[in-house]
C-alpha positions in Angstrom: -21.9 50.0 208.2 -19.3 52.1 207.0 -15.5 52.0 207.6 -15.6 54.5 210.6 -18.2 52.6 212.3 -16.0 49.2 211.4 -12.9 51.0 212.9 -15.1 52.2 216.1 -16.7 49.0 216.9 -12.8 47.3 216.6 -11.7 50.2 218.8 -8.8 50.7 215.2 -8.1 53.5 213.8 -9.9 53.9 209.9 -6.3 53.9 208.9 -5.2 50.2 210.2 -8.5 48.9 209.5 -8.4 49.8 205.8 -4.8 48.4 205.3 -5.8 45.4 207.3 -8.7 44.9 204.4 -6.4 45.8 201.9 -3.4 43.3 203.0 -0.7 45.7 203.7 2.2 43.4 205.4 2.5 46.0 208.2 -0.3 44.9 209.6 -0.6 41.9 211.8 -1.9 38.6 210.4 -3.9 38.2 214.1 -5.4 42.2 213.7 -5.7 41.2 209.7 -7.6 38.0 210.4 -9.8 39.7 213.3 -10.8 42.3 210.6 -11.7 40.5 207.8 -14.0 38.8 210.7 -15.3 41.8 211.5 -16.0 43.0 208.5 -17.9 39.2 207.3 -19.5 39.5 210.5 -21.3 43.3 209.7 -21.4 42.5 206.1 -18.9 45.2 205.4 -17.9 46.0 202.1 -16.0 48.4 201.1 -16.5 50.9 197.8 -14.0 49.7 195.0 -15.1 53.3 193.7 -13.5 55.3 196.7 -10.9 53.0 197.2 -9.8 53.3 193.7 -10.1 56.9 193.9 -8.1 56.8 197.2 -5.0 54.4 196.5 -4.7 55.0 192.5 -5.6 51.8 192.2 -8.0 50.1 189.6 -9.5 48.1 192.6 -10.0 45.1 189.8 -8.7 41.9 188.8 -8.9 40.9 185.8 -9.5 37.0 183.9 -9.1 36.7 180.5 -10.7 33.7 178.5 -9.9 32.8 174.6 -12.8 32.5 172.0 -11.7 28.8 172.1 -12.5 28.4 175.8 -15.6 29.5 176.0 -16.9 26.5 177.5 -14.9 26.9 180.8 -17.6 29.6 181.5 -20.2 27.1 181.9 -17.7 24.4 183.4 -18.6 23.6 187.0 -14.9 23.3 187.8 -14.2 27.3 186.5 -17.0 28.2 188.0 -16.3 27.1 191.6 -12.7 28.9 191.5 -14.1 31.6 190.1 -16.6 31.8 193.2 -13.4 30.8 195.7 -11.4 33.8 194.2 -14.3 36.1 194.5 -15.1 35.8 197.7 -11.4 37.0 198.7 -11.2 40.0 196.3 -14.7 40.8 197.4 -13.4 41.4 201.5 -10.3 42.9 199.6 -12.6 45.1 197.8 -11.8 44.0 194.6 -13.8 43.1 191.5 -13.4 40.6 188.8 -13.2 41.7 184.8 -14.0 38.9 182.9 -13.3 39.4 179.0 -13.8 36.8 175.9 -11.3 37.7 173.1 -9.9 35.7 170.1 -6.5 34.5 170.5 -5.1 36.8 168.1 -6.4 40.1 170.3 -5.2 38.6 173.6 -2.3 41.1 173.0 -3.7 44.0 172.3 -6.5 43.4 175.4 -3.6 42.8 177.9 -2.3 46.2 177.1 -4.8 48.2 177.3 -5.9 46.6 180.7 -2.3 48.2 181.2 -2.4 51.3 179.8 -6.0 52.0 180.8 -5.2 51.2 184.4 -8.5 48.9 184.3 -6.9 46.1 186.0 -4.0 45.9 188.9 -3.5 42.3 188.2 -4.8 39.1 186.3 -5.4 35.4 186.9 -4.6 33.1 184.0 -6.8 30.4 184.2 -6.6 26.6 181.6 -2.7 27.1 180.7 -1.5 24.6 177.7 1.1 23.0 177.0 3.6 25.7 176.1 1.4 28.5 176.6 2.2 32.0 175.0 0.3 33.9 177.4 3.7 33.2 179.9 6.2 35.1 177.7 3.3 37.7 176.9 1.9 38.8 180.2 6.1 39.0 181.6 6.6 41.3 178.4 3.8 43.5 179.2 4.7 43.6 183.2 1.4 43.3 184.7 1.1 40.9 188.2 -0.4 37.5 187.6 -0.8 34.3 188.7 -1.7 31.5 186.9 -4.0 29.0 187.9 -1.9 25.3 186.8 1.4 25.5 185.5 3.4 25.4 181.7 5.5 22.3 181.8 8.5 24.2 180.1 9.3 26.7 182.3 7.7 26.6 185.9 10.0 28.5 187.9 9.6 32.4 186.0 6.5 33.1 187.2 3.7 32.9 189.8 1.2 29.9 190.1 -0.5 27.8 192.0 -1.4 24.2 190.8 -2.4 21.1 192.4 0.5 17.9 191.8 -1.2 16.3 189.3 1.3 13.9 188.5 1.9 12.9 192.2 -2.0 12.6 192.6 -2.3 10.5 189.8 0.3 7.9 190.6 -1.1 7.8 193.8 -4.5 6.8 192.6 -2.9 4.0 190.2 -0.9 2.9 192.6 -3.9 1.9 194.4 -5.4 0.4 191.9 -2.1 -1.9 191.4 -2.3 -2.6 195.3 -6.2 -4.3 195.0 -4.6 -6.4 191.8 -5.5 -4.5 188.9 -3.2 -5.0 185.5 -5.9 -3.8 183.2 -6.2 -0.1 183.9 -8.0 2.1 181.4 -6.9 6.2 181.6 -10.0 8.7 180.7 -7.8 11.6 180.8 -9.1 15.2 180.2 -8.0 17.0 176.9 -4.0 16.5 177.2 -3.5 20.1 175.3 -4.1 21.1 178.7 -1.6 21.5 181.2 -2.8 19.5 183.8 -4.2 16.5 181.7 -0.4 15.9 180.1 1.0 15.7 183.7 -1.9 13.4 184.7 -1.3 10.9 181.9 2.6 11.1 182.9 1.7 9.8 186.9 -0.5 7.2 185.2 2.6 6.0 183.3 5.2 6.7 186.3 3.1 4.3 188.2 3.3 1.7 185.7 6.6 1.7 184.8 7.5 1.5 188.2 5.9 -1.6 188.7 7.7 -2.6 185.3 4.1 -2.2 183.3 3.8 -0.8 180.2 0.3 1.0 178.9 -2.1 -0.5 176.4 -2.7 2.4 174.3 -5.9 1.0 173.5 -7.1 1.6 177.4 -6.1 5.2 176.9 -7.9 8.2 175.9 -8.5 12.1 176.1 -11.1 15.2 175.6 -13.3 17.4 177.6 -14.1 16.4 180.3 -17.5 15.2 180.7 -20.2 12.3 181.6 -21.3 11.2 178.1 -17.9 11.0 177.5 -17.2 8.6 180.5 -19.9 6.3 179.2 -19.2 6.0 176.1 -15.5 5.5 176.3 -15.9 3.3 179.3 -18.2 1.3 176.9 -16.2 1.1 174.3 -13.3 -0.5 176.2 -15.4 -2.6 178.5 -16.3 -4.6 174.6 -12.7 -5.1 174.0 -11.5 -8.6 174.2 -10.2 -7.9 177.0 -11.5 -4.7 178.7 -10.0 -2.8 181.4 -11.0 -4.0 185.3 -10.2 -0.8 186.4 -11.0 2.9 184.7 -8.9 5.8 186.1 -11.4 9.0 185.7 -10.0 12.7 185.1 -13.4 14.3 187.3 -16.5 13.3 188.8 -18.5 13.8 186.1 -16.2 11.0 184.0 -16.8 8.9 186.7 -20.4 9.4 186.8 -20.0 8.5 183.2 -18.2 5.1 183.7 -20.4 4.4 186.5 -23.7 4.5 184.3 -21.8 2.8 181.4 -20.4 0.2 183.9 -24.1 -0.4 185.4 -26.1 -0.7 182.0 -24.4 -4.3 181.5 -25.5 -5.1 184.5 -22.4 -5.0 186.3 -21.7 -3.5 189.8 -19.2 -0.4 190.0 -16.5 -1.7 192.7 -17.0 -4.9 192.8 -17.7 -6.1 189.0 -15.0 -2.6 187.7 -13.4 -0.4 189.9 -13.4 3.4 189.0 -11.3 5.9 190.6 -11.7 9.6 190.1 -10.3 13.0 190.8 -12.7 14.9 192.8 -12.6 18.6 192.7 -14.6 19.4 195.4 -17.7 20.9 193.5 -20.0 22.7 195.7 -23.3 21.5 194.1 -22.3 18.5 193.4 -20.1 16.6 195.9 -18.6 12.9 195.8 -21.4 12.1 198.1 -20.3 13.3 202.0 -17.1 12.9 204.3 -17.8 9.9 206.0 -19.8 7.9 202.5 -18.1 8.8 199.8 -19.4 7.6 196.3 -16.1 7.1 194.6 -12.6 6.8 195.6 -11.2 9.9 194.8 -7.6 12.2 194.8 -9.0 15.5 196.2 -7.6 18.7 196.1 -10.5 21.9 196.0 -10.9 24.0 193.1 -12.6 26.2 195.3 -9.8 26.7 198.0 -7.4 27.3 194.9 -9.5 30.3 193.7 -9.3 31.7 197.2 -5.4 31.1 197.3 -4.7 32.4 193.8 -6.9 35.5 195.1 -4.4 36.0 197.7 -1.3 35.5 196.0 -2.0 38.1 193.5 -2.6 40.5 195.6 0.4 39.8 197.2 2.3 40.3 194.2 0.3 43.6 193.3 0.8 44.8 197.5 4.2 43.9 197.9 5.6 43.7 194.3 7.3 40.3 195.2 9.1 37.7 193.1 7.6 34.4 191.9 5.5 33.0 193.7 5.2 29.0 193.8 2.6 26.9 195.4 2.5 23.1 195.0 -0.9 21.8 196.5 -1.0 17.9 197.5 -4.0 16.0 196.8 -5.5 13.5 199.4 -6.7 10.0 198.8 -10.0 8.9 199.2 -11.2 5.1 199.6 -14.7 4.6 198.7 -16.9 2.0 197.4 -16.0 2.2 193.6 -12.7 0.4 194.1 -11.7 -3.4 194.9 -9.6 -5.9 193.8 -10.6 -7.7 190.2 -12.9 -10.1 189.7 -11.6 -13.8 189.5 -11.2 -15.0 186.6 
């Protein structure tokens, strides 16, 4: 199908449907939202080529990832966002331009994605503490979003990020509710944004309930399940090991879980564990109504669709920063209960 017979079969002129697809504001969000159903319905996609040709546009967005971050390419939790945000350039008729560079180049690439017109906008995805990219990509003008936050200076620039901190007080608040005093932290690499604001709701939650943190029950790196077991090991042959282990992702937690199991002990009743649970599509903290874990939720996936759409807000409409603070929910499962007696 092509975008006359679209526009025929909506009884729309080609004109509205194409800035309906394209996300002009003067369209109406109900004839937007009836389009885009349309054209998911037909499986109609429009030609980045011809658009691009049409508009001036590039018709691309484009993701850049530093030499040092390679491993987020085969990270489930990149590449469910990257599949979210897809899907919504895709109706949009955008691509993605995806582009390893050292950290030294990152410059020179941003510019010529500029000056070359190859991109209209970028997503900035695994922001650290104090990023430079920030300061770079306002100095070089193009529209972006980034994909988590830079603690020192949140409010010049576009992002959308999940409230880590909140989510993470949450969760040790519940572990404080069941009884728990000895709660170990398996935090992701706290370089990383997200991680350092993690750590600091893990703290908040403490000192609130005037508790201070055994430094010996906290740790960081990447995020991953042999390094759930065998930091969940290594604490639970302290002297006195942590009844509770606060996990960064599922795949921690899966970590703890088989570390927690191997001495025989049973996860919720003998430990607790509580994770964060980014809603992976293949491979899910078990279904809605049996979860395995008790979780904070907030889906990667559904971020990559709303980053999507904010850029091409900013790149549509030319807007100023724009802000989006998502709330994770709370999950009881299993894995959590009160500690054992003594």
């Amino acid at each position: 199908m092509n975008l006359k017979d679209l526009a025929a079969s909506l009884g729309l002129s080609q004109t509205t449907v194409s800035r309906a697809l394209n996300g002009y504001p003067e369209v109406s969000e109900t004839t937007r939202e009836r389009v885009r159903e349309a054209a998911r319905q037909y499986g109609y996609r429009p030609d980045s080529r011809a658009r691009s040709l049409a508009t001036g546009k590039a018709m691309s967005i484009g993701l850049v990832l530093p030499m040092s971050a390679t491993q987020e390419i085969v990270n489930p939790i990149f590449a469910d966002f990257i599949a979210g945000a897809a899907e919504t350039l895709s109706e949009r008729g955008y691509d993605i331009m995806l582009s390893l560079v050292h950290e030294a180049d990152q410059g020179d690439v941003y510019r010529a994605m500029l000056s070359k017109g190859r991109v209209d906008g970028l997503i900035m995805q695994a922001p650290l503490t104090g990023d430079e990219r920030i300061a770079l990509l306002q100095e070089i003008g193009l529209p972006f979003v980034v994909h988590g936050r830079v603690s020192d200076h949140d409010d010049a620039y576009s992002w959308l990020d999940m409230d880590n901190r909140h989510a993470f007080h949450r969760a040790t608040d519940h572990l404080l509710d069941l009884g728990h005093r000895r709660i170990a932290l398996l935090n992701g690499l706290e370089t990383m944004d997200f991680a350092h604001r993690r750590r600091d709701g893990f703290l908040d939650a403490l000192a609130a309930r005037r508790m201070g943190a055994d430094p010996a029950l906290m740790t960081c790196a990447a995020m991953t399940e042999f390094y759930g077991h065998d930091e969940t090991s290594r604490m639970l042959d302290l002297p006195e090991p942590p009844t509770a282990f606060l996990a960064s992702s599922l795949l921690v937690g899966m970590g703890a879980r088989r570390a927690i199991e191997a001495r025989g002990l049973r996860m919720g009743r003998d430990v607790s564990v509580v994770v964060h649970d980014d809603g992976l599509s293949y491979l899910p903290n078990g279904t809605p109504e049996a979860p395995i874990f008790t979780a904070t939720h907030s889906s990667v996936r559904d971020a990559g669709h709303l980053c999507a759409e904010t850029l091409l807000t900013l790149i549509a409409e030319e807007s100023g920063p724009i802000q989006t603070k998502l709330q994770a929910s709370l999950t009881v499962g299993p894995s959590s209960g009160p500690p054992p007696p003594h």
